[in-house]
C-alpha positions as CSV (number, residue, x, y, z in Angstrom):
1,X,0.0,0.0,0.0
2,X,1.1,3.4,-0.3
3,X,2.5,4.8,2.7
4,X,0.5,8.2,2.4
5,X,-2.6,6.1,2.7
6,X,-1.5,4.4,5.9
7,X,-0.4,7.8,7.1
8,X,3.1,6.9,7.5
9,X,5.4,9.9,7.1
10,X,9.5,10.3,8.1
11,X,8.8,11.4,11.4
12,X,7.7,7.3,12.0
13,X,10.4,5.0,13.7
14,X,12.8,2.7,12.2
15,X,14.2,0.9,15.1
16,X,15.0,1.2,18.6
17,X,17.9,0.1,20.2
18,X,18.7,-0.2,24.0
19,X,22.1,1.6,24.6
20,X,23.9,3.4,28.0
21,X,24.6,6.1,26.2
22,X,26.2,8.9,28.5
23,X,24.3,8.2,31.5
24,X,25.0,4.9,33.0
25,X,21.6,3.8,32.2
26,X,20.2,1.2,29.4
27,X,17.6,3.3,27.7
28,X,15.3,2.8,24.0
29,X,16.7,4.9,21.7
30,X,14.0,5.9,18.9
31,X,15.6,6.7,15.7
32,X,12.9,7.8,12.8
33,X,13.5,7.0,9.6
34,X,14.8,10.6,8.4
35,X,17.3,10.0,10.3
36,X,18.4,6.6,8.8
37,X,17.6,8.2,5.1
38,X,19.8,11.6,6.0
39,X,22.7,8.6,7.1
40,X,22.3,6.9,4.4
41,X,22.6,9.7,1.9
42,X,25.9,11.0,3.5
43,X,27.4,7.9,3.7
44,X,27.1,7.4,-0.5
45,X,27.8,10.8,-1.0
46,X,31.1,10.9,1.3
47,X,32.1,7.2,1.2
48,X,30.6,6.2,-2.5
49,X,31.1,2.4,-3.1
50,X,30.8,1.0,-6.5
51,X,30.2,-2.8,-7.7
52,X,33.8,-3.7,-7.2
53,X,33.6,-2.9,-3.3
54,X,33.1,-5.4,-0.5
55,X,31.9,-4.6,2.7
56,X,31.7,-6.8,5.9
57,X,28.9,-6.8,8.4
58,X,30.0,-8.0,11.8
59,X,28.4,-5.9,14.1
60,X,26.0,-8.0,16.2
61,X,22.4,-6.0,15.5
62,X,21.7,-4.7,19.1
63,X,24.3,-2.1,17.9
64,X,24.0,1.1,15.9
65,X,26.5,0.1,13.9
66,X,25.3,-2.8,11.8
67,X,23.0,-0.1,10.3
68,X,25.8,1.3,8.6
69,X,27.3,-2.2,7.4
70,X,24.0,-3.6,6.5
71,X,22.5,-0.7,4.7
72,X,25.8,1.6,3.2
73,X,27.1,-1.1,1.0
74,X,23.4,-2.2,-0.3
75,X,22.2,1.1,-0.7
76,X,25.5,1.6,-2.9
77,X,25.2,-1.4,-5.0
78,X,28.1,-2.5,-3.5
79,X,29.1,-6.5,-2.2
80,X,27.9,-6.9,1.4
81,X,30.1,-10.0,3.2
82,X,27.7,-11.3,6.4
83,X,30.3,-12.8,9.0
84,X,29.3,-15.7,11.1
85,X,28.0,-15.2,14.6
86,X,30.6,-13.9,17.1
87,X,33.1,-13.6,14.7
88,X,33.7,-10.2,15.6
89,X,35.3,-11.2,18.4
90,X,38.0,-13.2,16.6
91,X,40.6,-11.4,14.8
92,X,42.0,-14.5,12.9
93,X,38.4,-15.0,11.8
94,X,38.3,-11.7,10.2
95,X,42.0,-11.5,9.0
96,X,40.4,-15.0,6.8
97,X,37.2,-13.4,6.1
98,X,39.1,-9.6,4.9
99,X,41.3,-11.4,2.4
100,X,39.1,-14.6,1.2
101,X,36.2,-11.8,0.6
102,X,38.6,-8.9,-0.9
103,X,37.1,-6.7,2.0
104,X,37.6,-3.2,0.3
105,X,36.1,-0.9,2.9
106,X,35.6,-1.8,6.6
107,X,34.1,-0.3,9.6
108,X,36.1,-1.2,13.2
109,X,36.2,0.7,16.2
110,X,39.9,1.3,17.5
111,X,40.1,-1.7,20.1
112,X,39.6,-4.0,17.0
113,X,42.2,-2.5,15.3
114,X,44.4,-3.0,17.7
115,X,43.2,-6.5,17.7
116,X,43.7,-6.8,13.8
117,X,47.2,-5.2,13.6
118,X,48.2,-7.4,17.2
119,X,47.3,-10.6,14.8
120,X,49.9,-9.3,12.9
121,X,48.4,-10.1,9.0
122,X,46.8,-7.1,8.3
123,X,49.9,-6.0,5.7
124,X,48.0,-9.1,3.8
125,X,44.6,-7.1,3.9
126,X,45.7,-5.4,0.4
127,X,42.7,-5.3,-1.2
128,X,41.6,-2.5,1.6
129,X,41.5,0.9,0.7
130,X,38.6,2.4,3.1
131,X,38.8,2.4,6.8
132,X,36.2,3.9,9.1
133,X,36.6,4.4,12.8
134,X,34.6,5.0,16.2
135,X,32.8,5.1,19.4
136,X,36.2,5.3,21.1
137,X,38.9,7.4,21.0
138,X,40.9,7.1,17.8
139,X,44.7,7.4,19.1
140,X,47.4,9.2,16.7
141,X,50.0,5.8,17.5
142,X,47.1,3.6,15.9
143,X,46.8,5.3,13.2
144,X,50.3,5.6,12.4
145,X,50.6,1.7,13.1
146,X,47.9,1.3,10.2
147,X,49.5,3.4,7.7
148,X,53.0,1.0,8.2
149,X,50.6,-2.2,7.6
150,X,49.0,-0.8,4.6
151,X,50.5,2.5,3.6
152,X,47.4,3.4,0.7
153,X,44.7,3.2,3.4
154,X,42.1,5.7,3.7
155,X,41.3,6.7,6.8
156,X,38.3,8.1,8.6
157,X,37.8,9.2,12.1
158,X,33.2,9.1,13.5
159,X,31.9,10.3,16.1
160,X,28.5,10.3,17.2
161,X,26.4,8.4,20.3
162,X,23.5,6.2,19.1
163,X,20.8,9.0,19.6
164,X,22.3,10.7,16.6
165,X,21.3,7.9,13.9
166,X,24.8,6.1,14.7
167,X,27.4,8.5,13.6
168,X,27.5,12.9,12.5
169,X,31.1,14.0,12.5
170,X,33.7,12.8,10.4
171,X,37.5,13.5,9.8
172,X,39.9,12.3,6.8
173,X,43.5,11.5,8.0
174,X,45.0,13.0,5.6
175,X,47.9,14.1,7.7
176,X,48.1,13.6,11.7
177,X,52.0,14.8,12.8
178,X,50.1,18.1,14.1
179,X,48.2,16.1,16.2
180,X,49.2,15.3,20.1
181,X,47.7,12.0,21.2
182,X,44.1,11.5,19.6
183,X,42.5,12.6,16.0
184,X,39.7,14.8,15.9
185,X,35.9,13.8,15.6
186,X,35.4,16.0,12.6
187,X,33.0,18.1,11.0
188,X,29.6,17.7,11.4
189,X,27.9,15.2,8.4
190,X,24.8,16.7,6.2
191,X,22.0,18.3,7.7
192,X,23.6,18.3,11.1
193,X,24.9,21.1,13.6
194,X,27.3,20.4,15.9
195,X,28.0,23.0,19.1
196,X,29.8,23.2,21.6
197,X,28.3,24.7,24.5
198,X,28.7,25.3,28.5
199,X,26.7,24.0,31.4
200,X,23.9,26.1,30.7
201,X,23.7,25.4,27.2
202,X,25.6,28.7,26.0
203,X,28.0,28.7,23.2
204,X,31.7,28.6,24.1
205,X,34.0,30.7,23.0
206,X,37.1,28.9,20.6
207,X,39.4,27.2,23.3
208,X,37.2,26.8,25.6
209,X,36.0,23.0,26.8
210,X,32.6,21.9,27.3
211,X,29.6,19.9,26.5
212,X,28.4,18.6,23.0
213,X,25.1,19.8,21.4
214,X,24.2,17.9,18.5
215,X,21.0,18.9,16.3
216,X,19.9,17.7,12.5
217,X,17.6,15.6,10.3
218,X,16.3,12.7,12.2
219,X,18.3,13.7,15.3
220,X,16.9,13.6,18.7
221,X,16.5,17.0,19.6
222,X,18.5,18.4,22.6
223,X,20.6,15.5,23.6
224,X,23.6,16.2,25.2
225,X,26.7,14.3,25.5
226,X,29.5,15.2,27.6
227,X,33.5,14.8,26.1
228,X,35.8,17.3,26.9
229,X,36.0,19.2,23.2
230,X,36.8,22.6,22.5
């Protein structure tokens, strides 16, 4: 049926998924599908895969981030590689799975790189030309231990907590010697805002640390997340 006859509109929810968030406390978080759409269409138009890409989905689906594996390379026309159960958790798994497959982009947050480069074959992965990373803390020394392994690797810094339709700030590593310990989180994605704002919810001036404000299509509206970012 058509969906304007059922009333359904982009404003209607996709999913929810259970997440602690920055409170401490498991809680349903309600993403609409403008949100998933707006995602969707920045990940094509920033990351655009073609027929010759291969992407992996390992994620377990309790987490925001199988929505980008499941749906980026599909929605792109790209090859989408499902991994077996658990397999997430084993690096020698994936190492197999990356080169058997031709894995050409790949999403991992930074403890599984560490895992992957620990396993010492990822200098094998050559077929790899896309890597996007996290919901932690991307570290300068990881990077730099990447680019030895596979010096032609592209790669992307996230950030964003679950409320924000899994990620809205992105950074290219283009070059990171200017950079202390950790890579930034990036500039804010399509149709998003990104402040940064005090205790009271008051821009800061440039320099100045405090709270993150994030606001955009399918985004739910006033959440606040507290790293320290000026």
């Amino acid at each position: 049926p058509e969906r304007s006859a059922l009333g359904l509109t982009s404003r209607h929810l996709a999913y929810v998924i259970y997440t602690s968030g920055s409170t401490g406390k498991p809680k349903g978080v309600m993403i609409e599908h403008a949100g998933v759409s707006n995602l969707l269409n920045a990940l094509c138009s920033t990351y655009p895969l073609s027929a010759q890409d291969v992407v992996p989905a390992k994620t377990p689906f309790g987490f925001d981030a199988s929505v980008r594996e499941l749906y980026w390379p599909l929605i792109c026309g790209a090859r989408l590689v499902i991994a077996r159960p658990e397999g997430h958790k084993d690096p020698a798994y994936l190492m197999e799975l990356f080169r058997r497959e031709q894995v050409t982009a790949l999403y991992a947050v930074p403890s599984t790189i560490r895992a992957l480069l620990e396993q010492g074959e990822l200098h094998r992965c050559t077929s790899l030309r896309w890597m996007l990373s996290g919901a932690e803390p991307l570290s300068v020394q990881l990077v730099r231990r990447l680019r030895e392994q596979l010096p032609a690797l592209s790669i992307f810094s996230q950030y964003g907590p679950t409320e924000t339709t899994v990620f809205v700030t992105h950074y290219p590593l283009a070059e990171i010697d200017s950079f202390e310990a950790t890579v930034p989180i990036g500039r804010p994605m399509s149709n998003t805002h990104v402040y940064v704002v005090d205790a009271h919810g008051g821009l800061c001036p440039v320099g100045v640390a405090g709270e993150l404000w994030i606001g955009g299509a399918g985004v739910a509206r006033g959440y606040l997340n507290r790293p320290e970012l000026t």
